[in-house]
C-alpha positions as CSV (number, residue, x, y, z in Angstrom):
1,X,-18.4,20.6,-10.6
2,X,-16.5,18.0,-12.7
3,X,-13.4,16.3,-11.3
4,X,-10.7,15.2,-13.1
5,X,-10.5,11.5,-13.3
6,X,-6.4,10.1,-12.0
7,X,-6.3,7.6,-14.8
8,X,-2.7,6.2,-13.1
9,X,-2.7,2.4,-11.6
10,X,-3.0,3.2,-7.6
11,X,0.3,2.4,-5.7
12,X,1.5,-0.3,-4.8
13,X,-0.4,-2.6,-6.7
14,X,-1.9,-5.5,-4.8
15,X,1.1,-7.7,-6.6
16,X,3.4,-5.6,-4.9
17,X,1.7,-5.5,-1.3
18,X,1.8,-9.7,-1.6
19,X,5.4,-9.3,-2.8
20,X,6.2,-7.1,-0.2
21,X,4.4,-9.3,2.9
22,X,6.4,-12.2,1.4
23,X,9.8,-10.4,1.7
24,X,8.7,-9.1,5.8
25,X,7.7,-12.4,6.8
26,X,4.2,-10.7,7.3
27,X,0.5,-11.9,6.5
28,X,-2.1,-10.4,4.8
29,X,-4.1,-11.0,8.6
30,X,-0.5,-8.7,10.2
31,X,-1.1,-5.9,7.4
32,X,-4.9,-5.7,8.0
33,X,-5.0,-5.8,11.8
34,X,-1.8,-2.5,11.4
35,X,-4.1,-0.5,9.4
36,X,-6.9,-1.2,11.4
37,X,-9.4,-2.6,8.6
38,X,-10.8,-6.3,8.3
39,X,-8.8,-8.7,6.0
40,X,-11.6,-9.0,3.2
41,X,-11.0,-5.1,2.3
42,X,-7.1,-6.1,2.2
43,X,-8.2,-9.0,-0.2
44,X,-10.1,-6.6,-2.2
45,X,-7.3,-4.1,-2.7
46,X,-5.1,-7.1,-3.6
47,X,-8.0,-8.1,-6.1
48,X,-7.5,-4.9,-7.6
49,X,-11.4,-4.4,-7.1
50,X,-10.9,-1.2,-4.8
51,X,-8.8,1.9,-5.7
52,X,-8.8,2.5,-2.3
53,X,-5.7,5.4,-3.0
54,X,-5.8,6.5,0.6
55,X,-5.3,2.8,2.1
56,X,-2.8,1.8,-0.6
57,X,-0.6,5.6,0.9
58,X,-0.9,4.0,4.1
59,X,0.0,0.4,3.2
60,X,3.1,1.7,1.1
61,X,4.3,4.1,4.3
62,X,3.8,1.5,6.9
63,X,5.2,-1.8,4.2
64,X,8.2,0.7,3.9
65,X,8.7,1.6,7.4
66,X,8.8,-2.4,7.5
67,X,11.7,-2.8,5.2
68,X,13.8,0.0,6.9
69,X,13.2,-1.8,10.2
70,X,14.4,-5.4,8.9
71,X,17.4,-3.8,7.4
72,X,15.8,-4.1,3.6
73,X,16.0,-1.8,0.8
74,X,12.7,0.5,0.4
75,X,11.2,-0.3,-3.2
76,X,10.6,2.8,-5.6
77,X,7.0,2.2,-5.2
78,X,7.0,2.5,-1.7
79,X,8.7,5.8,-1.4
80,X,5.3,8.0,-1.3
81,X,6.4,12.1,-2.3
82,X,4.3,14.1,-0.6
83,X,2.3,16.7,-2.4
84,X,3.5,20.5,-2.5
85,X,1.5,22.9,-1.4
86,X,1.2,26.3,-2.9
């Protein structure tokens, strides 16, 4: 079986995760302790030395779910469609 390779940059980048802790008042300690994983992996996905695709879905739903609830507007890249299925 061969899998087709996703050759687009994961969302949000790790810029845009520091950007967006910056804008809630949050810390990169706040966002690792929400999704339940140690703050070295959250340094690694801000390093841009994990894909981590899954995590980075989660970290865009629960970063946007922080905007709405501090009155912000939700950046494009944290607006996550979700996937038809046939």
């Amino acid at each position: 079986m061969s899998r087709k390779k996703n050759n687009q940059a994961p969302k949000p980048t790790g810029k845009q995760i520091r950007k967006a802790l910056i804008d809630i008042d949050q810390t990169p300690i706040d966002l690792a302790k929400a999704m339940g994983v140690s703050a070295y992996y959250i340094r690694e996905i801000y390093a841009e030395r994990r894909a981590a695709r899954e995590m980075r879905k989660k970290i865009a739903a629960y970063l946007a779910a922080q905007y709405r609830r501090n009155g912000y507007p939700v950046p494009n890249w944290a607006t996550i469609k979700k996937e038809q299925t046939a």
